[in-house]
N, CA, C and O atoms as CSV, one atom per row, in Angstrom:
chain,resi,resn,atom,element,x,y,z
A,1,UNK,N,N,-15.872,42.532,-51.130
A,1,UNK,CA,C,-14.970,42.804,-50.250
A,1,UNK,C,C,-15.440,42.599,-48.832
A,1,UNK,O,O,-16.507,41.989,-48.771
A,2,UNK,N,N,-14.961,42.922,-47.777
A,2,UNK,CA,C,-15.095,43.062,-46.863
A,2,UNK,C,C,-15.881,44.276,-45.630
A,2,UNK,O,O,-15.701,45.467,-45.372
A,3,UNK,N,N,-16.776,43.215,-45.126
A,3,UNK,CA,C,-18.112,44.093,-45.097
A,3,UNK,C,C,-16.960,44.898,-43.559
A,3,UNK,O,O,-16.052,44.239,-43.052
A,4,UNK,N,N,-17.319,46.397,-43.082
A,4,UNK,CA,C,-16.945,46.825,-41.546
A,4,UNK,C,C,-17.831,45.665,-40.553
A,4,UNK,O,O,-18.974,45.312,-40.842
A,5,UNK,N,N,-17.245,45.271,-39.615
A,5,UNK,CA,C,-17.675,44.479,-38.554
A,5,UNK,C,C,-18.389,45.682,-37.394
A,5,UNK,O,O,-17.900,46.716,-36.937
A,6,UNK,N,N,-19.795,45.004,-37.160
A,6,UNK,CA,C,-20.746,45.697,-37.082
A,6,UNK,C,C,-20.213,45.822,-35.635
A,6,UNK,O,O,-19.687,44.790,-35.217
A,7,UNK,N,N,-20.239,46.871,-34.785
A,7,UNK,CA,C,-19.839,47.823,-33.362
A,7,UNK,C,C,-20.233,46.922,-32.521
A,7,UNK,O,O,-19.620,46.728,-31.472
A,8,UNK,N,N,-21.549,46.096,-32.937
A,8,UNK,CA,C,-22.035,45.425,-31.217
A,8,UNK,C,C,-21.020,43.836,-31.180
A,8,UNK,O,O,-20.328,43.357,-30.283
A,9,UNK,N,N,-21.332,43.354,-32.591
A,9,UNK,CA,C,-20.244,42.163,-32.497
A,9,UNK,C,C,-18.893,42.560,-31.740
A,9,UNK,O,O,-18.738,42.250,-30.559
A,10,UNK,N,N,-18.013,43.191,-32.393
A,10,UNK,CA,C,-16.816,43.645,-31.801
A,10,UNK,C,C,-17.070,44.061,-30.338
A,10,UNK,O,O,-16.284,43.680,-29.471
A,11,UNK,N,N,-18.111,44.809,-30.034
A,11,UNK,CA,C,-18.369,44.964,-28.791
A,11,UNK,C,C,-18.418,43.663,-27.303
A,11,UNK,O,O,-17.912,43.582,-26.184
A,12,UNK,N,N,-19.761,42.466,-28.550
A,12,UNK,CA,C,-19.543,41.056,-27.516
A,12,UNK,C,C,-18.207,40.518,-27.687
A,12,UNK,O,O,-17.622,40.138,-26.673
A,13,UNK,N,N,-17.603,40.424,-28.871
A,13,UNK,CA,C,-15.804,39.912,-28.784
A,13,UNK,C,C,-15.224,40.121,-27.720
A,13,UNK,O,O,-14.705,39.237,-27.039
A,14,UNK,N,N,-15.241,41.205,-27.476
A,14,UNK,CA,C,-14.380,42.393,-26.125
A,14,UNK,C,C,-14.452,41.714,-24.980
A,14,UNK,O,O,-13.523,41.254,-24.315
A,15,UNK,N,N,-15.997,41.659,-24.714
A,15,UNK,CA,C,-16.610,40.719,-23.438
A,15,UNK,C,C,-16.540,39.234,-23.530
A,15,UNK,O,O,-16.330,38.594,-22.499
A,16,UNK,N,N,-16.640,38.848,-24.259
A,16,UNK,CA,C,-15.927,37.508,-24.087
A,16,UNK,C,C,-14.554,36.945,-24.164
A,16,UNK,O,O,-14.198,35.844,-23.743
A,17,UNK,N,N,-13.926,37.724,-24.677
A,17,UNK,CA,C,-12.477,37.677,-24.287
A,17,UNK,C,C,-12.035,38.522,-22.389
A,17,UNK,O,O,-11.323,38.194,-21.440
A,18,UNK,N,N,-12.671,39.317,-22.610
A,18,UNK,CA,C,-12.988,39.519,-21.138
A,18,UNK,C,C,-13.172,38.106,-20.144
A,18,UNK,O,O,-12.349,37.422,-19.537
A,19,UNK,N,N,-14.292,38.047,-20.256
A,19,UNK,CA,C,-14.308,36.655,-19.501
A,19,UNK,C,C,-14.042,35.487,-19.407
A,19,UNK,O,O,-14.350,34.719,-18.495
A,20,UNK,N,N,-13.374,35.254,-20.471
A,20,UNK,CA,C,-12.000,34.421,-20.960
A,20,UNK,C,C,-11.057,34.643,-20.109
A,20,UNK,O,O,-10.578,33.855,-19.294
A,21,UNK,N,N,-10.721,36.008,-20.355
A,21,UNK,CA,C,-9.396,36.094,-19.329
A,21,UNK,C,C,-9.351,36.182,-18.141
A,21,UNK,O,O,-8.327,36.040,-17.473
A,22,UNK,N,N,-10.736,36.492,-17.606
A,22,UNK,CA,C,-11.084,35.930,-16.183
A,22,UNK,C,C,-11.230,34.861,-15.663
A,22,UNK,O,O,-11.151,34.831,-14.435
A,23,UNK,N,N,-11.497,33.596,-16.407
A,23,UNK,CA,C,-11.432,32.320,-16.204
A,23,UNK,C,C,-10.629,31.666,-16.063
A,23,UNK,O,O,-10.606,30.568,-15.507
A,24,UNK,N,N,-9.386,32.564,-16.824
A,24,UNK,CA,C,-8.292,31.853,-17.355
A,24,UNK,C,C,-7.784,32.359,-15.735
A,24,UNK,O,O,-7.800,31.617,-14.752
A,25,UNK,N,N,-7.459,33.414,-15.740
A,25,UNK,CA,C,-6.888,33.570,-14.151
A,25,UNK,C,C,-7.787,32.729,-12.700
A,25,UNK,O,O,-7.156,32.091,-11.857
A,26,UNK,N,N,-9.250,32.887,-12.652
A,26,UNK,CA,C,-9.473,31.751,-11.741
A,26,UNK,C,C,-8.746,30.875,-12.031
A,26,UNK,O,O,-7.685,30.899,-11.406
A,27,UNK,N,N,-8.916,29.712,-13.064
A,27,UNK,CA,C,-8.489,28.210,-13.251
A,27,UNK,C,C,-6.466,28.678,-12.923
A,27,UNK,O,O,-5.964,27.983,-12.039
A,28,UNK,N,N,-5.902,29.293,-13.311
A,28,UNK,CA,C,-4.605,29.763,-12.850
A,28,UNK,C,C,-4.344,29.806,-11.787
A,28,UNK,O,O,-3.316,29.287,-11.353
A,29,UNK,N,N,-5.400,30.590,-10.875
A,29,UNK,CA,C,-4.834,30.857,-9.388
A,29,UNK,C,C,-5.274,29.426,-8.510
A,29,UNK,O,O,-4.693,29.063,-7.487
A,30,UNK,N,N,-6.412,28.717,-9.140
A,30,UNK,CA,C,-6.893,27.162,-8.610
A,30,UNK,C,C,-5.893,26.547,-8.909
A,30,UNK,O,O,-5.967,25.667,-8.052
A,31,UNK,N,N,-4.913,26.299,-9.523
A,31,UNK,CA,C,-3.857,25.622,-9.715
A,31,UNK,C,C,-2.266,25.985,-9.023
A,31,UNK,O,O,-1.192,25.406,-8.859
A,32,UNK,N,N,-2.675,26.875,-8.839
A,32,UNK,CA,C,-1.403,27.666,-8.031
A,32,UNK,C,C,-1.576,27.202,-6.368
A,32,UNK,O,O,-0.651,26.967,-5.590
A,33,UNK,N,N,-2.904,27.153,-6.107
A,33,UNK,CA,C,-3.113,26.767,-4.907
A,33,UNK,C,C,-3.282,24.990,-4.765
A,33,UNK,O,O,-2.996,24.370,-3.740
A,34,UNK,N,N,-3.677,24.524,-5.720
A,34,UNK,CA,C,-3.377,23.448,-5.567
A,34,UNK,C,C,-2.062,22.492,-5.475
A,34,UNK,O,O,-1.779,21.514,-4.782
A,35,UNK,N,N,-1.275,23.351,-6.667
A,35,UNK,CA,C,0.163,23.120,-6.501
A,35,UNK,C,C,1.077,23.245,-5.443
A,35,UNK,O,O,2.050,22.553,-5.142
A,36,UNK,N,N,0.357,24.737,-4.689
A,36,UNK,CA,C,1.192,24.845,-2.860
A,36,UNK,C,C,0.462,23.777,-1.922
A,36,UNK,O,O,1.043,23.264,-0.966
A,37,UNK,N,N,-0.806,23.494,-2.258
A,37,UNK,CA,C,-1.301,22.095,-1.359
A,37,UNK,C,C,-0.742,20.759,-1.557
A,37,UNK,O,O,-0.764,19.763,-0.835
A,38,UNK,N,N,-0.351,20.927,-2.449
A,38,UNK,CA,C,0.307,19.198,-2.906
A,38,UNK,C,C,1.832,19.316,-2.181
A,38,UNK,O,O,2.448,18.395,-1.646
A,39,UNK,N,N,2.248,20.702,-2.322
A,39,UNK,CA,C,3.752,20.857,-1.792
A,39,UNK,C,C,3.984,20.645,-0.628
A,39,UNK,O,O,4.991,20.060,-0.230
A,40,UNK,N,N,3.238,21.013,-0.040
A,40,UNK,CA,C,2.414,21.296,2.020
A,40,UNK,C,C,2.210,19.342,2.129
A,40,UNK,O,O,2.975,18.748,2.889
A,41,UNK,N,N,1.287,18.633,1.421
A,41,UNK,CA,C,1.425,17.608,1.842
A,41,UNK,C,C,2.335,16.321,1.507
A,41,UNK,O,O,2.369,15.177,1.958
A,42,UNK,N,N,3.108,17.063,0.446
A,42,UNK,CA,C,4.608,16.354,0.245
A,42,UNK,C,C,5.683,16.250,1.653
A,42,UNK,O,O,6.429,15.445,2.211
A,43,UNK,N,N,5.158,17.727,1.781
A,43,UNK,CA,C,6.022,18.004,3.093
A,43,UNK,C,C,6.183,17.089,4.491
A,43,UNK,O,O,7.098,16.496,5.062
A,44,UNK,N,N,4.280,17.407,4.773
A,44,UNK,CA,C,3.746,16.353,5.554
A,44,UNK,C,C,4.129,15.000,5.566
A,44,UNK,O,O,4.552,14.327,6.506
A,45,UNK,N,N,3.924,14.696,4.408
A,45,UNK,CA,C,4.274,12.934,4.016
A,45,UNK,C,C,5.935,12.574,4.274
A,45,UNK,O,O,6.372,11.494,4.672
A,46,UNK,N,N,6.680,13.727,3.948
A,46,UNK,CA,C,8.246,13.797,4.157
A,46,UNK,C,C,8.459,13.248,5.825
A,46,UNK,O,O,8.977,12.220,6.260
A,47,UNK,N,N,7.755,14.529,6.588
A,47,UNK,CA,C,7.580,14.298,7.995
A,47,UNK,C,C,7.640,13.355,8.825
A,47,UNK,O,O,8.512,13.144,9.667
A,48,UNK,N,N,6.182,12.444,8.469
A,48,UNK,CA,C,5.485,11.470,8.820
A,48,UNK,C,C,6.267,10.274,8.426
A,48,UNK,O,O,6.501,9.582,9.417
A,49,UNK,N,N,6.820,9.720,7.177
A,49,UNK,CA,C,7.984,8.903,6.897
A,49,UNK,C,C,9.118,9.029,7.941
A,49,UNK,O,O,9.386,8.003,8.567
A,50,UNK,N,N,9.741,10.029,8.180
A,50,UNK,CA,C,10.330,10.106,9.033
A,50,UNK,C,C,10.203,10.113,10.568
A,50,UNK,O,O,11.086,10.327,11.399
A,51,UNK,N,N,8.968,9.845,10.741
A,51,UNK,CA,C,8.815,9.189,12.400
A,51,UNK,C,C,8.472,7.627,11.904
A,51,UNK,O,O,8.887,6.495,12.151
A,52,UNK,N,N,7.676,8.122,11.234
A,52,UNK,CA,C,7.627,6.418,11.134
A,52,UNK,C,C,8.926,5.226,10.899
A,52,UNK,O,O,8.962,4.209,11.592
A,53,UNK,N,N,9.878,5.496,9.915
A,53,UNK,CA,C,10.875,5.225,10.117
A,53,UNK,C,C,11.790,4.965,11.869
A,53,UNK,O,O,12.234,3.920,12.345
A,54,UNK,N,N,11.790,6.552,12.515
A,54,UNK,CA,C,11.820,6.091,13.382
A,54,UNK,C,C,11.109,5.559,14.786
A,54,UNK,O,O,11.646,5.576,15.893
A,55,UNK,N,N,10.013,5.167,14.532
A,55,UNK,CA,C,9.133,4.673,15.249
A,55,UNK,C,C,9.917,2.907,14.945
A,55,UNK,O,O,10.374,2.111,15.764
A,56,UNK,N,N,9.840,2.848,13.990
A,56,UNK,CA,C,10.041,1.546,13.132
A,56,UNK,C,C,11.078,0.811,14.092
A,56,UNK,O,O,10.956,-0.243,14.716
A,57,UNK,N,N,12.381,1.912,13.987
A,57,UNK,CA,C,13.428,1.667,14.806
A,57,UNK,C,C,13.481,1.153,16.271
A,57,UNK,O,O,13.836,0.191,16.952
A,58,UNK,N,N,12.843,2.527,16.347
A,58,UNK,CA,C,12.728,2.222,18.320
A,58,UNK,C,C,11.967,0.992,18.394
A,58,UNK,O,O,12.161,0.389,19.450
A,59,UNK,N,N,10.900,0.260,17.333
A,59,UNK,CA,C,9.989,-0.889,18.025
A,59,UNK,C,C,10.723,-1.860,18.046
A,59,UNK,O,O,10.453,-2.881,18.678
A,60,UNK,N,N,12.385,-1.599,16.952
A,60,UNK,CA,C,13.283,-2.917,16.736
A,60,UNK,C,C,13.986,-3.319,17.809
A,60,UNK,O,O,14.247,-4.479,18.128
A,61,UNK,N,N,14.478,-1.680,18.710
A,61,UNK,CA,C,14.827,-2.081,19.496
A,61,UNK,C,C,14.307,-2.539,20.950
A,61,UNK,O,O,14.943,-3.153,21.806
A,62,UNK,N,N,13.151,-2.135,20.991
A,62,UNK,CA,C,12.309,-3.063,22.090
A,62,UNK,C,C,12.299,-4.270,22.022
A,62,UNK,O,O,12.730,-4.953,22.952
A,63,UNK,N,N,11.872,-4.725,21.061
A,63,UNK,CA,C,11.749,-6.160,20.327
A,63,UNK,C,C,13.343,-6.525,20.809
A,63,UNK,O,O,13.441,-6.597,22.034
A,64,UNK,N,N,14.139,-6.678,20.339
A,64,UNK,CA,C,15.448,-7.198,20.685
A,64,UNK,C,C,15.825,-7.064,22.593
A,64,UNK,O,O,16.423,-7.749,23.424
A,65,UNK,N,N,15.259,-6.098,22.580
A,65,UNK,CA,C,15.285,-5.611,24.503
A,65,UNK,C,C,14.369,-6.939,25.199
A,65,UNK,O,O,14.751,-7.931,25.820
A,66,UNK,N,N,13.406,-6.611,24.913
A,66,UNK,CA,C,12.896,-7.970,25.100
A,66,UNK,C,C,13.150,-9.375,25.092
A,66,UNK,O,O,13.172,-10.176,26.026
A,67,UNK,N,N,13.404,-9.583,23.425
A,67,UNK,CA,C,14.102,-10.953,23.398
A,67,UNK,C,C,15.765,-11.116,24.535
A,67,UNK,O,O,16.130,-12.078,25.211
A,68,UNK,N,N,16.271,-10.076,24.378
A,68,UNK,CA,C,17.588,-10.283,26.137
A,68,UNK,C,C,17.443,-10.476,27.251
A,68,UNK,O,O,18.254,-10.890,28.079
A,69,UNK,N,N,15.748,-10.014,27.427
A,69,UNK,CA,C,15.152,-9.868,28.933
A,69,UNK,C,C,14.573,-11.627,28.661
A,69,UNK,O,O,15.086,-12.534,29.316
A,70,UNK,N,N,13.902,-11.796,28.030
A,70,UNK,CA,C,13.001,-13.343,27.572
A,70,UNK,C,C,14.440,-14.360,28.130
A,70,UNK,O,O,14.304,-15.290,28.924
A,71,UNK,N,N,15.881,-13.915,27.481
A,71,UNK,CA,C,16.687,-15.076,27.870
A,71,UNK,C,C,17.473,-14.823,28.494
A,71,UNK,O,O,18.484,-15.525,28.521
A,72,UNK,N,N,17.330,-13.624,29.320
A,72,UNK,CA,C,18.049,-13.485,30.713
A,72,UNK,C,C,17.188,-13.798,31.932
A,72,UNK,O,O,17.691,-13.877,33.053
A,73,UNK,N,N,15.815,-13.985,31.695
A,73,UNK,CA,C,14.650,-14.592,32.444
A,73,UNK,C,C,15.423,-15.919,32.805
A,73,UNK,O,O,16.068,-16.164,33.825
A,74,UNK,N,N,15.167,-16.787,31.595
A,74,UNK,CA,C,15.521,-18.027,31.293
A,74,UNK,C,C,16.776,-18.039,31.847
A,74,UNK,O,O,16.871,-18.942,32.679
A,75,UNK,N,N,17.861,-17.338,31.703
A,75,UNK,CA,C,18.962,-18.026,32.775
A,75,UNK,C,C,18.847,-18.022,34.142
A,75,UNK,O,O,18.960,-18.985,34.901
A,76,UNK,N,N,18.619,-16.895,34.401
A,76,UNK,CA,C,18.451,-16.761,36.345
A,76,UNK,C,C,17.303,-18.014,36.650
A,76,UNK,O,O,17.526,-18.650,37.681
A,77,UNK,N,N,16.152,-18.406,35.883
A,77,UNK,CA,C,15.573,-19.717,36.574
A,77,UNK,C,C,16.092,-20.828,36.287
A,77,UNK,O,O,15.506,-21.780,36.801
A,78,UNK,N,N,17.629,-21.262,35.189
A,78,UNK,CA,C,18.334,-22.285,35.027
A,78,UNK,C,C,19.130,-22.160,36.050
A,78,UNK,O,O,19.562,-23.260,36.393
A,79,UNK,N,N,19.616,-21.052,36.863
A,79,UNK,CA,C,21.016,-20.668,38.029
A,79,UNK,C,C,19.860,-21.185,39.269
A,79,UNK,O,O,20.302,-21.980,40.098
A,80,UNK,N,N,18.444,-20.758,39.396
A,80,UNK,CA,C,17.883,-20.812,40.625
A,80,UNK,C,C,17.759,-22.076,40.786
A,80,UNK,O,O,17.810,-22.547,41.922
A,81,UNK,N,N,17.576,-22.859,39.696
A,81,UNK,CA,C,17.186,-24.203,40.179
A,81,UNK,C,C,17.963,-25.128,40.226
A,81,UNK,O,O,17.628,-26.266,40.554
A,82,UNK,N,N,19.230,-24.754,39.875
A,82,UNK,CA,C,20.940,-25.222,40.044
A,82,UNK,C,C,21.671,-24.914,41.718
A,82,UNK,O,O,22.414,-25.673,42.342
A,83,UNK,N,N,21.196,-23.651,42.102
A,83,UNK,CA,C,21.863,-23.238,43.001
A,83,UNK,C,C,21.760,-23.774,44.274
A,83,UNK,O,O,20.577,-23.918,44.582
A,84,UNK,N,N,22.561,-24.137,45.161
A,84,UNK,CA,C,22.943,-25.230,46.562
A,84,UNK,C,C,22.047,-24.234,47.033
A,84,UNK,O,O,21.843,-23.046,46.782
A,85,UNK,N,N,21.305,-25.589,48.232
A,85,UNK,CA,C,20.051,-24.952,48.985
A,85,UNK,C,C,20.826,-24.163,50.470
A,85,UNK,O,O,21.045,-24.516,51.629
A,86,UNK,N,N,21.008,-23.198,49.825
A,86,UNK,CA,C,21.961,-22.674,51.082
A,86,UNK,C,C,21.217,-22.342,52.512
A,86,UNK,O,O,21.773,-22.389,53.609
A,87,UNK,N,N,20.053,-22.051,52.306
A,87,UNK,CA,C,19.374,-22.287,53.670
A,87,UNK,C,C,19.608,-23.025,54.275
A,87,UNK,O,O,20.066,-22.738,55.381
A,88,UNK,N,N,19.398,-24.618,53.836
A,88,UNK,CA,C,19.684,-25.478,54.620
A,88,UNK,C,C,20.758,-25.599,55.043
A,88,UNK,O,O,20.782,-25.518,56.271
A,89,UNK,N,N,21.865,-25.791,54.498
A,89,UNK,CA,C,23.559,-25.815,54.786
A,89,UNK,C,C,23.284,-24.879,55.684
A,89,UNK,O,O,22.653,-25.578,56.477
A,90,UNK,N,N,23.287,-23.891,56.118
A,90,UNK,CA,C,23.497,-22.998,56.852
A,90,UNK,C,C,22.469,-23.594,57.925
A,90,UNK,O,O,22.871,-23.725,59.080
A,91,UNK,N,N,21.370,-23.901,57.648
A,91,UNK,CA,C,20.654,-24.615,59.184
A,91,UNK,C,C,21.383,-25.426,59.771
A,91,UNK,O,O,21.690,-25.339,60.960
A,92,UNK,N,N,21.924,-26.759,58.599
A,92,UNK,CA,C,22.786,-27.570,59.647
A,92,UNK,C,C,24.001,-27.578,59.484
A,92,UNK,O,O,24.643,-28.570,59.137
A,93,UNK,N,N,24.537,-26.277,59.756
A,93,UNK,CA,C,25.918,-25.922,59.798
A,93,UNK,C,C,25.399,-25.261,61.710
A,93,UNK,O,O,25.943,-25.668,62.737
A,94,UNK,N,N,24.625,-24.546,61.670
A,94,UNK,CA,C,24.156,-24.639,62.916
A,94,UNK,C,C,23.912,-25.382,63.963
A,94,UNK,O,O,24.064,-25.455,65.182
A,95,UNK,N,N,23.489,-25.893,63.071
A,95,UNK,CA,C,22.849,-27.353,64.725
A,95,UNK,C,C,24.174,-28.298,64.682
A,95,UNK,O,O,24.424,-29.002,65.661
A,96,UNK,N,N,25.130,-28.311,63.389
A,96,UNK,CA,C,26.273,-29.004,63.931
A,96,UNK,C,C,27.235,-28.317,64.963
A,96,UNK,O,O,27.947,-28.909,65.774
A,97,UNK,N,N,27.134,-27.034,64.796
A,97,UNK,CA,C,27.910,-26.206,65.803
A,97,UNK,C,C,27.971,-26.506,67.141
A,97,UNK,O,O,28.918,-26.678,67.908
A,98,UNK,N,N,25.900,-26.557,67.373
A,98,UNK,CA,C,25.810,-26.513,68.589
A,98,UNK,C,C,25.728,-27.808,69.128
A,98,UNK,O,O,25.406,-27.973,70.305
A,99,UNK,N,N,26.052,-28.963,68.198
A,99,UNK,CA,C,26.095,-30.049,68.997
A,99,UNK,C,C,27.630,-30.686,69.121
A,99,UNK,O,O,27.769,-31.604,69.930
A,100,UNK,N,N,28.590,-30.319,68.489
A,100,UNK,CA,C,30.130,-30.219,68.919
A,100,UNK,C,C,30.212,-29.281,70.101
A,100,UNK,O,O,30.852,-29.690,71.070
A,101,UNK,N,N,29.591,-27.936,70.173
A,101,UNK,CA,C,29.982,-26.940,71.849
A,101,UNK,C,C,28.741,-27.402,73.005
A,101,UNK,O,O,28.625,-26.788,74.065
A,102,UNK,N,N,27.941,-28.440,72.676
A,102,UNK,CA,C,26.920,-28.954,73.791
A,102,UNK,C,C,28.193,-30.337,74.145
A,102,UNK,O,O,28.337,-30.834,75.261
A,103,UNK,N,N,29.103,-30.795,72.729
A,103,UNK,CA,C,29.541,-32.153,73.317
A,103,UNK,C,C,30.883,-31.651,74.207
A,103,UNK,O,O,31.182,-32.203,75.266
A,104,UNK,N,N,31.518,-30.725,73.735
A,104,UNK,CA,C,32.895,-30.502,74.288
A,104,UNK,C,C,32.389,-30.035,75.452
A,104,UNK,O,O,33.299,-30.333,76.225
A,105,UNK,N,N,31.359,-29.380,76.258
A,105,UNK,CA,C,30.754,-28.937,77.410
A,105,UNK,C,C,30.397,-30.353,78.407
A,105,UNK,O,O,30.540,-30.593,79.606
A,106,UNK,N,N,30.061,-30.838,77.671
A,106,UNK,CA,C,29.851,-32.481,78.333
A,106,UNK,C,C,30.955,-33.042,78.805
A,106,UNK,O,O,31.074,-33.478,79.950
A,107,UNK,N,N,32.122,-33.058,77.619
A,107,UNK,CA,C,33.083,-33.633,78.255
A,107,UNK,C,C,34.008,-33.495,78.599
A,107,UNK,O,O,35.039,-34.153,78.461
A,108,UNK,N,N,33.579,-31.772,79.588
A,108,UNK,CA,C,34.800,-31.630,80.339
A,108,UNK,C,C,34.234,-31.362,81.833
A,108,UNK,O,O,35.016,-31.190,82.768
């Protein structure tokens, strides 16, 4: 039959289920905290996508700001180098003035 299980065995059983169940709760609570760290940098990563995204944006619209400025450059030096040399006209719109009121002075 079945011999009584001798006091000290049952005794180490006790303690090692003891420290079983202490292990078991470290490795439990290491996972609990790892699980709120992964959550924390889900979060983060949520965040960070979302500037980046709009970072993304705003660089599109520089980029396009630019390219309007690049060919609004380009027109004002197609208008400047089109445009009547109005200085001059206006110089000898002058000196024609004054040589019709030097001639009508002459010939009266």
């Amino acid at each position: 039959m079945t011999e009584a299980p001798d006091p000290a065995t049952a005794l180490e059983l006790e303690r090692i289920r003891g420290q079983l169940g202490e292990g078991f709760a470290k490795i439990e609570g290491g996972l609990a905290l790892l699980v709120q760290r992964s959550d924390q940098t889900d979060r983060a990563l949520g965040h960070q996508r979302a500037e980046l995204v709009d970072q993304d944006r705003r660089l599109t619209e520089l980029e396009r700001a630019q390219s309007a400025a690049g060919d609004l450059g380009g027109r004002v030096n197609r208008l400047e180098a089109r445009r009547w040399p109005l200085p001059a006209i206006g110089a000898l719109t002058g000196v024609g003035a004054l040589v019709i009121a030097a001639a009508s002075l002459l010939h009266h």
